[in-house]
N, C-alpha and C positions, 0 to 999 in steps of 0.2 A: 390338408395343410400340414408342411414339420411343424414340430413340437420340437423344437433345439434348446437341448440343456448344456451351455459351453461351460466346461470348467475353463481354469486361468491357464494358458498357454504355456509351459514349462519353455517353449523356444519361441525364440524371437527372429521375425527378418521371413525370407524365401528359400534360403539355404538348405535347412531338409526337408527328405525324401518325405512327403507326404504321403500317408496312407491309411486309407478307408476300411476296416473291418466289420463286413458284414455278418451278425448273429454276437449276442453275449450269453451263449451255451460256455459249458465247461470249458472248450477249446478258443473261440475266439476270445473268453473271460481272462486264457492265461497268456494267450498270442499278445493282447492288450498290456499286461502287467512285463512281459519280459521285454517287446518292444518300448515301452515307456523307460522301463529302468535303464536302458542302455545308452539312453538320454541323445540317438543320433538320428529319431525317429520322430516327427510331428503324425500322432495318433489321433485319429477319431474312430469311434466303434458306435455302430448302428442296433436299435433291439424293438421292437415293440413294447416292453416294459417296462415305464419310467422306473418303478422299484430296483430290479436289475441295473439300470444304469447309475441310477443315485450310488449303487454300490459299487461299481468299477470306478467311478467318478472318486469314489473316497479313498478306495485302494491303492489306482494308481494314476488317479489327479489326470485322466486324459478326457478330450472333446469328446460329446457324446451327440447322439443326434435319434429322438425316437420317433420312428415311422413302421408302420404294418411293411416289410417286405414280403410278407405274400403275396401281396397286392402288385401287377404288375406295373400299375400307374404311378406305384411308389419310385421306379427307377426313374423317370424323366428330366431329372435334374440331380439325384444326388449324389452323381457319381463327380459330376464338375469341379474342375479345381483339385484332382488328387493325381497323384504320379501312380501308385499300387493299388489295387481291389485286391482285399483278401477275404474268400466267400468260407465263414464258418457254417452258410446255412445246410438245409437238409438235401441231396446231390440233387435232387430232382427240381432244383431253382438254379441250378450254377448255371445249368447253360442259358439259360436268359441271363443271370449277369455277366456271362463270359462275353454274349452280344454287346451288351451295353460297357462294358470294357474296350470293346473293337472298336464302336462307335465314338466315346473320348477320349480314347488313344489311352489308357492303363496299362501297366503290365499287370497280369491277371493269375492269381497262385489259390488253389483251395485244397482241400484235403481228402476229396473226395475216395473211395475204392470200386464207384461203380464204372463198370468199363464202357456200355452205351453212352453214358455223358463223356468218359474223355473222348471217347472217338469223336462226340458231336464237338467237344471244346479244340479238338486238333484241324477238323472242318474250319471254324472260326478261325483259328491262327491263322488260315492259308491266308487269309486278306490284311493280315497285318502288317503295318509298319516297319520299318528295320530297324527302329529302336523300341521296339515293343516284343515282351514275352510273354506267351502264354503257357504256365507251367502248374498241370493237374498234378492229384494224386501226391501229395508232399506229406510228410508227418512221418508216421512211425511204419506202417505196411499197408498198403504202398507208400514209398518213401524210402527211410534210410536203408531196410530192407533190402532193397534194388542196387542203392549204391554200394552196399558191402559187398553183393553176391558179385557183381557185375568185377569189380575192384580184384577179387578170389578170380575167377572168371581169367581176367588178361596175366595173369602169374601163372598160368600153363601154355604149352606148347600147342597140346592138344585137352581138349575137357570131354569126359564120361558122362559126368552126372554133377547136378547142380541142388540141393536142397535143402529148402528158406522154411524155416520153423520158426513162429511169434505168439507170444502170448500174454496178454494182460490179465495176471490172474491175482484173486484178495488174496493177502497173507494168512488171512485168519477163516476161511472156510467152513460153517456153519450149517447149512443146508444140506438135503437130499442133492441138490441139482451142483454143489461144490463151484458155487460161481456169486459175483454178486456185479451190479449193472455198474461198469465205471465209463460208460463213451455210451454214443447212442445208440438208443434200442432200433432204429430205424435202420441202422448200418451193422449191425450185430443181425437181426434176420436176413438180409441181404447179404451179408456172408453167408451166412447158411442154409438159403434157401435158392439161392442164384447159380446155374452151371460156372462153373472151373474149367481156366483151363490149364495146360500144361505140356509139354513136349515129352514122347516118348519114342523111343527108335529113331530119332532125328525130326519126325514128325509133327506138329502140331495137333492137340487133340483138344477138344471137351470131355471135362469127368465129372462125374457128379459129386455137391456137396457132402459132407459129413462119411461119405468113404474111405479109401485106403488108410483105415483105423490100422496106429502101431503104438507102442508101447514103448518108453524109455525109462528110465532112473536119472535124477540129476541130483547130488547132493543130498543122498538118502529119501528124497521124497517120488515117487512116484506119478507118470503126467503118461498123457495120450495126447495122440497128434492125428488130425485126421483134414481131408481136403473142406478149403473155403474158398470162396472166391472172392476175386478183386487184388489181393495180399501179392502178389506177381507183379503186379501196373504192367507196364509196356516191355518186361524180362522176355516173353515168349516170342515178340515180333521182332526186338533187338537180333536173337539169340538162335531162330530158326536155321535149322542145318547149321550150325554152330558147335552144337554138343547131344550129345544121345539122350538123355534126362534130365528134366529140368521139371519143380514143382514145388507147389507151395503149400504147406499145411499150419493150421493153427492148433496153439497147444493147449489144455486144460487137464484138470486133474480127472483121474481115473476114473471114471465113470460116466461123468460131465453126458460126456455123446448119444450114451444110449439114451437117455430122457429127453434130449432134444429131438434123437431121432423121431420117440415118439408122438412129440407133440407136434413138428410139423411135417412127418412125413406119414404116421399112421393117424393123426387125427389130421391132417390136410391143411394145418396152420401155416404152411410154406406157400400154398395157392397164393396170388397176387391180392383174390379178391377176399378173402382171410387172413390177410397180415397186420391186422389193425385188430383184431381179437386175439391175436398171437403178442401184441405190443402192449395191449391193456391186461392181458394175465400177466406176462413179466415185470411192468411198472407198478401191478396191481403188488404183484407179492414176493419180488425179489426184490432187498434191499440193495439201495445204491453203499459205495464204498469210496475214501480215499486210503484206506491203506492197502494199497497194491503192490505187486512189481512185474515190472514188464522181464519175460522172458528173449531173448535173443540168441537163434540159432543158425546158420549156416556153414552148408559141409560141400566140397568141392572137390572131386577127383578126378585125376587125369595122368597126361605123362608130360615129365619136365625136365629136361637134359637126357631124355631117352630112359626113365627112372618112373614108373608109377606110384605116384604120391598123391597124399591126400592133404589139402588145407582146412581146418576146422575154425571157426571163430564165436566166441562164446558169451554173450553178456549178462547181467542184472543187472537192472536200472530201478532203483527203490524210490517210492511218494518222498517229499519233503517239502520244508514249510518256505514261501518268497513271500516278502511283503505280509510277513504274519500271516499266512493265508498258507490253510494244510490243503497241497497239490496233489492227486497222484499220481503216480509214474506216467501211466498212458497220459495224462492233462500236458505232463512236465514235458515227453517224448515225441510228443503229436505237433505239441506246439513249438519247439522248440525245432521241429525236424523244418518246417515250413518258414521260419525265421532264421533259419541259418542259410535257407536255398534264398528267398530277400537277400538277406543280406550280400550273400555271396554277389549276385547280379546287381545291387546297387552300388556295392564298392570296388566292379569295375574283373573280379577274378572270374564271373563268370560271363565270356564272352560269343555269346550267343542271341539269337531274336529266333521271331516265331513262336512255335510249339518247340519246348523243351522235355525231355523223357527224364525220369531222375536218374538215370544208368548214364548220363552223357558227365555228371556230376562228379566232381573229382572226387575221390572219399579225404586222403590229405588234408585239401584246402576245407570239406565237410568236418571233419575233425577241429583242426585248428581253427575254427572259426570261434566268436564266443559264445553265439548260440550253439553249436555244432559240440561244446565239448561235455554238454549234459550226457553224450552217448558213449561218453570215456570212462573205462575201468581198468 
């Protein structure tokens, strides 16, 4: 049976966009606060932890509703009555709520980076509505990632080489392993334990994680960029025979990689059925963080009026505090990238149904949005 804890309705009437957030993790926690602030949004957020809700409840005064959704009996009714599903949960539940989205009619937005779920959530689109969208992979990489490269991408004639560099790294690095846990550890091994892929000689390939290890300098500090997967979303099926090189790597500081290497690829903590001992040493003994900053890298080369040139685009997007509450970056980035793609489609600029790619995504109107401008420097 719910357990519904309603706070008091900040809107009145039928008028807005109602929307249902599933998970109050870090992400749906600040999806919740920036949708509420912008006051055009009737919120409810869903959790198993009445604790957890009592607290978004106070922060940022929206409907709550607590139910196990692991449980798949839990979806049978509480989807009813919302225009938007937005799934913060763990990827391996989105595609049962993508179904139960198709079923009462939602348009459906998560944040996932595993590629087996969107391919299943793009299956589900095919029976969708024509006013209905189904749009995975949103937030920071995959996500705005895609729309920047894609954006570099149509300002050549012809394109060479394509490559997406991201990273959510703590300011204040402490550790042997130069990292601390700011998003989930569930989606942090699954970057690194999951095949890559990537386009090389015009081709489409697989390459293995935590490889093509390189080395850069930004601003006196030193970082290493090496292959993950998911960070691409739907760049390499857009982009096929499009450009000669196309790929995606995450960034961390110097050393970061080899220790990973070793723990899940010479102790085997990358195996599927070892990844839950690989989740409980990391939560066990690396500290979580909000003082981060997301790195932001993309570099594009080709010929443009018969002229080989190269576009680069460069960002820092630093933690800061909303509604009294210390954010950080990847919370403020993630979330922020997912409410500006809402947004975008509920106020009518983005004019699409179905299964939507974030490369179809204008970066422009991405930017100018008011969610959209946290990714401006």
């Amino acid at each position: 049976m719910l357990s519904v804890l309603l706070s008091e309705s900040l809107y009145k009437g039928d008028s807005m966009h109602k929307v249902i957030i599933l998970g109050c993790g870090n992400i749906g926690f600040t999806a919740a606060i920036l949708l509420q602030n912008s006051k055009k949004y009737d919120v409810t957020i869903v959790a198993r932890t009445k604790k957890s809700l009592l607290f978004i409840k106070k922060v940022a005064h929206v409907k709550t509703i607590q139910i196990d959704l692991s449980k798949k009996e839990s979806y049978k009714h509480i989807l009813k009555g919302f225009d938007s599903v937005i799934s913060a949960l763990p990827f391996y539940l989105n595609v049962l709520v993508a179904k139960k989205a198709l079923k009462f009619g939602l348009n459906y937005f998560d944040f996932t980076e595993d590629v087996k779920t969107t391919n299943a959530i793009k299956k589900i689109a095919l029976k969708s509505s024509k006013n209905q969208v189904f749009i995975p992979q949103c937030g920071l990489a995959p996500g705005f990632i895609s729309i920047l490269a894609y954006s570099l991408y149509k300002q050549f004639d012809e394109v060479y080489s394509i490559k997406m560099r991201v990273g959510a790294l703590p300011k204040n690095p402490s550790n042997k392993i130069l990292y601390n846990l700011t998003w989930s550890t569930d989606g942090l091994i699954n970057e690194y334990s999951n095949e890559c892929f990537a386009i090389k000689d015009s081709k489409l390939v697989t390459i293995q994680p935590l490889e093509g290890l390189e080395e850069f300098s930004l601003d006196g500090l030193e970082y290493e960029a090496f292959n993950t997967s998911g960070g691409l979303g739907t760049l390499c099926e857009t982009l096929k025979n499009k450009t000669k090189e196309l790929n995606y790597k995450t960034i961390r500081y110097k050393g970061h990689r080899h220790l990973m290497d070793f723990l899940i690829n010479d102790l085997f903590l990358g195996k599927k059925k070892r990844r839950g001992i690989l989740k409980e040493i990391l939560e066990y003994a690396i500290p979580t963080t909000k003082q981060d900053v997301v790195l932001i890298f993309c570099s594009v080369n080709g010929m443009k009026n018969g002229k080989l040139k190269q576009i680069t685009d460069v960002r820092k997007i630093y933690n800061k505090s909303i509604n009294e509450q210390n954010l950080s970056s990847i919370q403020i980035t993630t979330a922020s990238g997912l409410c500006a793609v809402l947004d975008l489609f509920v106020s009518g600029n983005l004019k699409m149904n179905g299964f939507v790619k974030q490369e179809d995504i204008n970066i422009d109107d991405f930017l100018n949005n008011s969610f959209g401008k946290e990714y401006e420097v």
